[in-house]
N, CA, C and O of each residue as an XYZ file, in Angstrom:
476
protein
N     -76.189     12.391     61.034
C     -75.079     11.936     60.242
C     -73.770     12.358     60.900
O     -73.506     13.437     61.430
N     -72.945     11.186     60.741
C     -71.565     12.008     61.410
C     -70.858     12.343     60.253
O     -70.995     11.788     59.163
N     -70.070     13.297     60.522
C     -69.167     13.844     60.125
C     -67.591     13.437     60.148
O     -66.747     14.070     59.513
N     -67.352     12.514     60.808
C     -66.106     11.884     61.120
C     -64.961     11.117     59.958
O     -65.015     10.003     59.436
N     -64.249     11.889     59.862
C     -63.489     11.319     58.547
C     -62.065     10.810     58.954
O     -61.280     11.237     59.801
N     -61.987      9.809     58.118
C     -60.727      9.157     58.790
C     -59.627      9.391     57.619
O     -59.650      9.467     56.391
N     -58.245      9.493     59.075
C     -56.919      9.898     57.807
C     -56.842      8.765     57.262
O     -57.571      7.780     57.380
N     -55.514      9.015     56.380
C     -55.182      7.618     56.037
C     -53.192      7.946     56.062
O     -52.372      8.152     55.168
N     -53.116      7.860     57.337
C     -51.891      7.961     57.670
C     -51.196      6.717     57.666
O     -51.527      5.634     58.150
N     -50.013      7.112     56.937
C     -48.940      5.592     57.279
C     -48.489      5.320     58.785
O     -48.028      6.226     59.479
N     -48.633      4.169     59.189
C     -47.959      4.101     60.233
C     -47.229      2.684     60.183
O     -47.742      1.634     59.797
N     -45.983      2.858     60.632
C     -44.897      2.799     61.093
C     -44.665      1.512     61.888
O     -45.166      1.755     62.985
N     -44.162      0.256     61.912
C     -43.816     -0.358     63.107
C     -42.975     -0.003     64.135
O     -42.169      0.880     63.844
N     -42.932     -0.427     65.228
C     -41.874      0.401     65.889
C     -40.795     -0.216     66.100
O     -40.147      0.154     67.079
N     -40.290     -1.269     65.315
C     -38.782     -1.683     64.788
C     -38.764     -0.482     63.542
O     -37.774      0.241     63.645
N     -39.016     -0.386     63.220
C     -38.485      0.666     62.084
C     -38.055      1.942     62.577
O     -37.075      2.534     62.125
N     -38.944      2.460     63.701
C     -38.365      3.885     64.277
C     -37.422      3.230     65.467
O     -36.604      4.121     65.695
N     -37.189      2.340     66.164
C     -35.926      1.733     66.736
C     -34.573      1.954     65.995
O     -33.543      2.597     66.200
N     -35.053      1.135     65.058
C     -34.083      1.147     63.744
C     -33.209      2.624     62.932
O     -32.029      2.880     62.692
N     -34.371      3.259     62.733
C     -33.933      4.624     62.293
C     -33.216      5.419     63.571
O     -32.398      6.298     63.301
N     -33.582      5.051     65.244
C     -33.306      6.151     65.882
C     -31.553      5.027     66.451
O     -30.666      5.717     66.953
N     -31.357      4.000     66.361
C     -30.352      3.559     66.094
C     -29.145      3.696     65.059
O     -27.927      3.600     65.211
N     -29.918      3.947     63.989
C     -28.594      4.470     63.066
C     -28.575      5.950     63.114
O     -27.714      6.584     62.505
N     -29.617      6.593     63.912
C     -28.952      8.013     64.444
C     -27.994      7.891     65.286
O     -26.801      8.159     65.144
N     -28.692      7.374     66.392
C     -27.080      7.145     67.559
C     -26.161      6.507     66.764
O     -25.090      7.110     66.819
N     -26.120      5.538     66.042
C     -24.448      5.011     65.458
C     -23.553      6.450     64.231
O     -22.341      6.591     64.069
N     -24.461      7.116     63.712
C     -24.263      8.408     63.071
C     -23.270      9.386     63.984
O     -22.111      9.679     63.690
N     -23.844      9.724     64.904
C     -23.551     10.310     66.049
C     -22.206      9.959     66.223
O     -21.203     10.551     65.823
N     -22.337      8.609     67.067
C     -20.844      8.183     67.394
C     -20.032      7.886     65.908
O     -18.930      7.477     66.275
N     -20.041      7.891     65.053
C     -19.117      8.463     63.966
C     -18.652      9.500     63.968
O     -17.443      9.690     64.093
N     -19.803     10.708     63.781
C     -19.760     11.951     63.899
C     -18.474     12.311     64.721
O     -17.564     13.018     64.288
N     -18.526     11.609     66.226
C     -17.578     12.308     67.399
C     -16.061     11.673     66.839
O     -14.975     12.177     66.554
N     -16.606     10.336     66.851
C     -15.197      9.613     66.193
C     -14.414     10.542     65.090
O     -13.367     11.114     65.396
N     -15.022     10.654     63.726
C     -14.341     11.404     62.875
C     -13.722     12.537     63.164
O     -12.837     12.913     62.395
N     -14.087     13.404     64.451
C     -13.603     14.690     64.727
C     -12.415     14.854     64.778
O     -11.702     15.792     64.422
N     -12.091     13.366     65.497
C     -10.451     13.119     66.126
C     -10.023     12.769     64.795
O      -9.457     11.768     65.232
N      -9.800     12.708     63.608
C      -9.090     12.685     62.588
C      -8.697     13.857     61.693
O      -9.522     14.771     61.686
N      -7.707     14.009     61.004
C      -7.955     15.803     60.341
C      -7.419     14.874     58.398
O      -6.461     14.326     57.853
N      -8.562     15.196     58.179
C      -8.791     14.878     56.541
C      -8.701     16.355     55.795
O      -9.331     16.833     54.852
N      -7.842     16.767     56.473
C      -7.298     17.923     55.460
C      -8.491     19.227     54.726
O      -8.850     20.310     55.188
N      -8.713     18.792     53.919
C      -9.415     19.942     52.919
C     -10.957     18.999     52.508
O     -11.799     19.601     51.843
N     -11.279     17.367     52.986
C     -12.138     17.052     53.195
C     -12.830     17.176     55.022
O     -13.486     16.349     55.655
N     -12.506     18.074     55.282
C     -13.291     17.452     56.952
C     -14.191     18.288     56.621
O     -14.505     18.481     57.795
N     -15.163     19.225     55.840
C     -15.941     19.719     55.691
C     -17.090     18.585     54.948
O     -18.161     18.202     55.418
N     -16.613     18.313     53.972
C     -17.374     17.077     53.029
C     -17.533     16.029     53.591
O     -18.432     15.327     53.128
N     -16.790     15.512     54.738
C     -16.993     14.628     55.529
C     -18.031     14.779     56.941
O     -18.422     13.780     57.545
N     -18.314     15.863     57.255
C     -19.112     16.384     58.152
C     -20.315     16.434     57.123
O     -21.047     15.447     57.200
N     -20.560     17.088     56.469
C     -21.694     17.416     55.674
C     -22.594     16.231     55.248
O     -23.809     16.046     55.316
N     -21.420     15.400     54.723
C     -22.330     13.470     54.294
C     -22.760     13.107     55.624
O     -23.920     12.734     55.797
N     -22.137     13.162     56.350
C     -22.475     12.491     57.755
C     -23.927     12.763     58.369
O     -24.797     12.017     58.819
N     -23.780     14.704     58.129
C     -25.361     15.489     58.537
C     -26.314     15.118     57.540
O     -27.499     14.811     57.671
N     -25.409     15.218     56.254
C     -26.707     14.770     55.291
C     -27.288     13.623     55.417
O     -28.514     13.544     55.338
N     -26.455     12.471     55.648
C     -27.295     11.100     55.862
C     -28.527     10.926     57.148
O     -29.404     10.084     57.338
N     -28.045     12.326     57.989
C     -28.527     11.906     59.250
C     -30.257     12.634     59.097
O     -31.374     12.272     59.468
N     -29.604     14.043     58.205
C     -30.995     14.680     57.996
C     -32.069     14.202     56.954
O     -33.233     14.603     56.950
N     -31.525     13.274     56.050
C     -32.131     12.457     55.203
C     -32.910     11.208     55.912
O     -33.927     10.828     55.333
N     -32.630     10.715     56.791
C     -33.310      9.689     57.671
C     -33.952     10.372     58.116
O     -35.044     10.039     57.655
N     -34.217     11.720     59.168
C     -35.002     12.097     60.334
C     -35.976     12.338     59.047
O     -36.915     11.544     59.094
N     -36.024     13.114     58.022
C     -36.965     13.441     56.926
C     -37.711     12.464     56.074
O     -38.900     12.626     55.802
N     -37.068     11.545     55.693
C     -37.789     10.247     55.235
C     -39.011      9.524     56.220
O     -40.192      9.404     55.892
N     -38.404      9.089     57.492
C     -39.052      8.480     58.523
C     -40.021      9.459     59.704
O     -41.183      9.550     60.100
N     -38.786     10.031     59.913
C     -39.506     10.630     61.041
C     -40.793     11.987     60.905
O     -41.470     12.436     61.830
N     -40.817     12.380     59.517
C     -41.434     13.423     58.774
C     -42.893     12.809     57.747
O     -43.976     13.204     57.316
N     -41.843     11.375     57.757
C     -43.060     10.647     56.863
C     -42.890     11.521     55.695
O     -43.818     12.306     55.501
N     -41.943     11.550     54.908
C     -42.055     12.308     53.764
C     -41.574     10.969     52.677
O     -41.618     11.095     51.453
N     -41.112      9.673     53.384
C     -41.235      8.814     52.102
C     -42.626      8.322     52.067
O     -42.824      7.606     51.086
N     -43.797      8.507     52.943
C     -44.972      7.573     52.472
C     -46.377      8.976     52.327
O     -47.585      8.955     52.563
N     -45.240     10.270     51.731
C     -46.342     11.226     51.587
C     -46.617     11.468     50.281
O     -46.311     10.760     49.322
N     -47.310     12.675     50.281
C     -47.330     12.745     49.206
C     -46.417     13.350     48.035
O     -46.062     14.422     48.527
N     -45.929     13.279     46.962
C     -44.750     13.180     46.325
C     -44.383     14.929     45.905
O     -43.296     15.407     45.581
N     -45.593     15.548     46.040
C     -44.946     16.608     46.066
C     -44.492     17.724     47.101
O     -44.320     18.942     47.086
N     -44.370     16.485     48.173
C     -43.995     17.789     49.550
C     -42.431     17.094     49.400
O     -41.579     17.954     49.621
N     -41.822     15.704     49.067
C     -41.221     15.532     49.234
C     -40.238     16.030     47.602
O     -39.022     15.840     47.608
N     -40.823     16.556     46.504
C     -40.031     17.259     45.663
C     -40.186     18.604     46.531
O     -39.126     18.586     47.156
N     -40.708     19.485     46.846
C     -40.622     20.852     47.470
C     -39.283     20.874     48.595
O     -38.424     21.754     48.556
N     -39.280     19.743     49.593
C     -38.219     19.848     50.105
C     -37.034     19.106     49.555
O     -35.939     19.096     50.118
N     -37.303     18.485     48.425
C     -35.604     18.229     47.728
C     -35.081     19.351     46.594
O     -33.906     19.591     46.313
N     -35.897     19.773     46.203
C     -35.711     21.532     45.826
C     -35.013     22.390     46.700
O     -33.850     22.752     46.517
N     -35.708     22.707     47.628
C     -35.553     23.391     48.938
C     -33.961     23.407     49.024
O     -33.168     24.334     48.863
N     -33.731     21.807     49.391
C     -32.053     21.192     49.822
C     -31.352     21.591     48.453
O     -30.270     22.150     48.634
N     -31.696     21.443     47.221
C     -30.549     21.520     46.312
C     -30.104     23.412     46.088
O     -29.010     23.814     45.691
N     -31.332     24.317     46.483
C     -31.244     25.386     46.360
C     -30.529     26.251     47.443
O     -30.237     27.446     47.478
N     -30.343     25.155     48.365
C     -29.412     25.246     50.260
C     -28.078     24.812     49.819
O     -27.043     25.409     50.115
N     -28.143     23.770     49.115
C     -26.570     23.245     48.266
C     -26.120     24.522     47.734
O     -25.002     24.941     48.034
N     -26.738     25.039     47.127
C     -26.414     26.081     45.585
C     -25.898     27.215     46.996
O     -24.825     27.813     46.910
N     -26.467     27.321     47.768
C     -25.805     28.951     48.479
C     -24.706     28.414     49.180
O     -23.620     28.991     49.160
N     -24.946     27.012     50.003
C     -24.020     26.687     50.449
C     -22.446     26.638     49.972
O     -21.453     26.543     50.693
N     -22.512     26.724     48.680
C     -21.262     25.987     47.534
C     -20.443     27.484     47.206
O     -19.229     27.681     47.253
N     -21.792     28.687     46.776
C     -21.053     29.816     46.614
C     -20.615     30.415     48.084
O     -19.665     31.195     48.027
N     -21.216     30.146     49.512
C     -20.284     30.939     50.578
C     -19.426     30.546     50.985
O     -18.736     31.125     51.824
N     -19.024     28.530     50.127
C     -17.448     27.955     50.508
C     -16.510     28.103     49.395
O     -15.341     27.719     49.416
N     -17.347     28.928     48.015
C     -16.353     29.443     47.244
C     -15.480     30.698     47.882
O     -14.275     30.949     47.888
N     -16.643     31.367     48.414
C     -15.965     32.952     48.921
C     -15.063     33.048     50.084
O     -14.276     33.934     50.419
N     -15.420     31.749     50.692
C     -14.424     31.582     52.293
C     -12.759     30.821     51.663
O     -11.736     30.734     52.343
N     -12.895     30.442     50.474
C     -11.816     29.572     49.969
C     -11.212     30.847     49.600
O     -10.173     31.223     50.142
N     -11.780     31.495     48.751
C     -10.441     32.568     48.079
C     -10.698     33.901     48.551
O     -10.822     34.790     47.710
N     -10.828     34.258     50.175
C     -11.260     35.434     51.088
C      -9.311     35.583     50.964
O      -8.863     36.513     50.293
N      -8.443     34.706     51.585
C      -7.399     35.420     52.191
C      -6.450     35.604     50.263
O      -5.411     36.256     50.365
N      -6.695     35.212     49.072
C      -6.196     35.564     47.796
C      -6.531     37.460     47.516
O      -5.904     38.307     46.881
N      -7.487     37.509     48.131
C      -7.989     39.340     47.862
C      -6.542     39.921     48.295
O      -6.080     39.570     49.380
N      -5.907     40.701     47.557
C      -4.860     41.739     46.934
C      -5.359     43.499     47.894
O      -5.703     44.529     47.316
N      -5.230     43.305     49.426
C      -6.026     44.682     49.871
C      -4.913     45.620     49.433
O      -3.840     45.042     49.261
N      -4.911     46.836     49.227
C      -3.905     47.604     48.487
C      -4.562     48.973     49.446
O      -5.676     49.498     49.428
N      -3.314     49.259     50.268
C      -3.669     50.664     51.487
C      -3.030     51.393     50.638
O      -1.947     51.127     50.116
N      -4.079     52.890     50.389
C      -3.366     53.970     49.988
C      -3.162     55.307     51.048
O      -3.845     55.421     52.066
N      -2.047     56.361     50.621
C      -2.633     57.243     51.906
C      -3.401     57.572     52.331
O      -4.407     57.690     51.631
N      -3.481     58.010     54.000
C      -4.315     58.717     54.410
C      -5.481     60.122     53.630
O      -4.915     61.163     53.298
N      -6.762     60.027     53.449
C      -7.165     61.146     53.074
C      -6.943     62.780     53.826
O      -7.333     63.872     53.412
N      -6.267     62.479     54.908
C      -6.612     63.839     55.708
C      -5.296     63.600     56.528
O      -5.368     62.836     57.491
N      -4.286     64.103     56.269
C      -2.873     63.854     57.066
C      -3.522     64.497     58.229
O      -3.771     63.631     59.068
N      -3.820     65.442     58.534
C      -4.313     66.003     60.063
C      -5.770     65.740     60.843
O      -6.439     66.499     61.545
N      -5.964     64.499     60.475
C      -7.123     63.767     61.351
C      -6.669     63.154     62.397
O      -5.624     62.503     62.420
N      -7.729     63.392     63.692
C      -7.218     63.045     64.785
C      -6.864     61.864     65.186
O      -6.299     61.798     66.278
N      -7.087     60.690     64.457
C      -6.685     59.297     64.213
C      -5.112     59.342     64.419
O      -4.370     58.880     65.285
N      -4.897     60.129     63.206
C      -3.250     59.988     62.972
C      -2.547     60.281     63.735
O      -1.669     59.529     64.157
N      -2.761     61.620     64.183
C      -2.269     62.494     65.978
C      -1.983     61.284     66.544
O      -0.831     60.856     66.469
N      -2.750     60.728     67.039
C      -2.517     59.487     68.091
C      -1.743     58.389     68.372
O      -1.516     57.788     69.422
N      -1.203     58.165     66.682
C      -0.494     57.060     66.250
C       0.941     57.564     66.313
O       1.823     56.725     66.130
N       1.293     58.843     66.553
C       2.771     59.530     66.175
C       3.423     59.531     68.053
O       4.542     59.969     68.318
């Protein structure tokens, strides 16, 4: 008896991965294009859609996570919204880093050799 078991993998025409690896390269040349513009307080959000669209294609197609099974593709849209969530609080903390109020008080030790040096 054999033992031989067959997948049952999707596959793909190869206009479709043409296709997908084409609107990577046209992604791309956006990507470079947009650099040369300054959108102010969006060039972050504008970079990010750009990666996101791009990492959303390589993951759909190239991962086969639209013809898998549905819960690898909730695990990694979890994954991304829980990458959003840290992402959002370390561009809260980089936004209001230079608002911090640093307040220098004196020296603890007027005769530390630090100070010597500075006189």
């Amino acid at each position: 008896m054999s033992e031989h078991t067959q997948s049952n993998h999707h596959i793909l025409p190869l206009k479709v991965y043409l296709g997908i690896a084409g609107a990577l390269f046209v992604l791309t040349i956006i990507t470079v294009a947009v650099s040369f513009f300054h959108f102010g307080e969006l060039n972050i959000i504008v970079a990010l859609l750009i990666a996101a669209t791009k990492g959303t294609l390589v993951a759909l197609y190239f991962m086969h996570l639209k013809y898998d099974n549905k819960l690898y593709m909730t695990i990694f849209v979890l994954s991304l919204i829980f990458l959003a969530i840290f992402l959002g609080f370390t561009m809260l903390d980089t936004n209001f880093r230079g608002e911090i109020d640093v307040s220098e008080g004196p020296p603890i030790d007027q005769n530390a050799i630090i100070y010597e040096q500075q006189k």
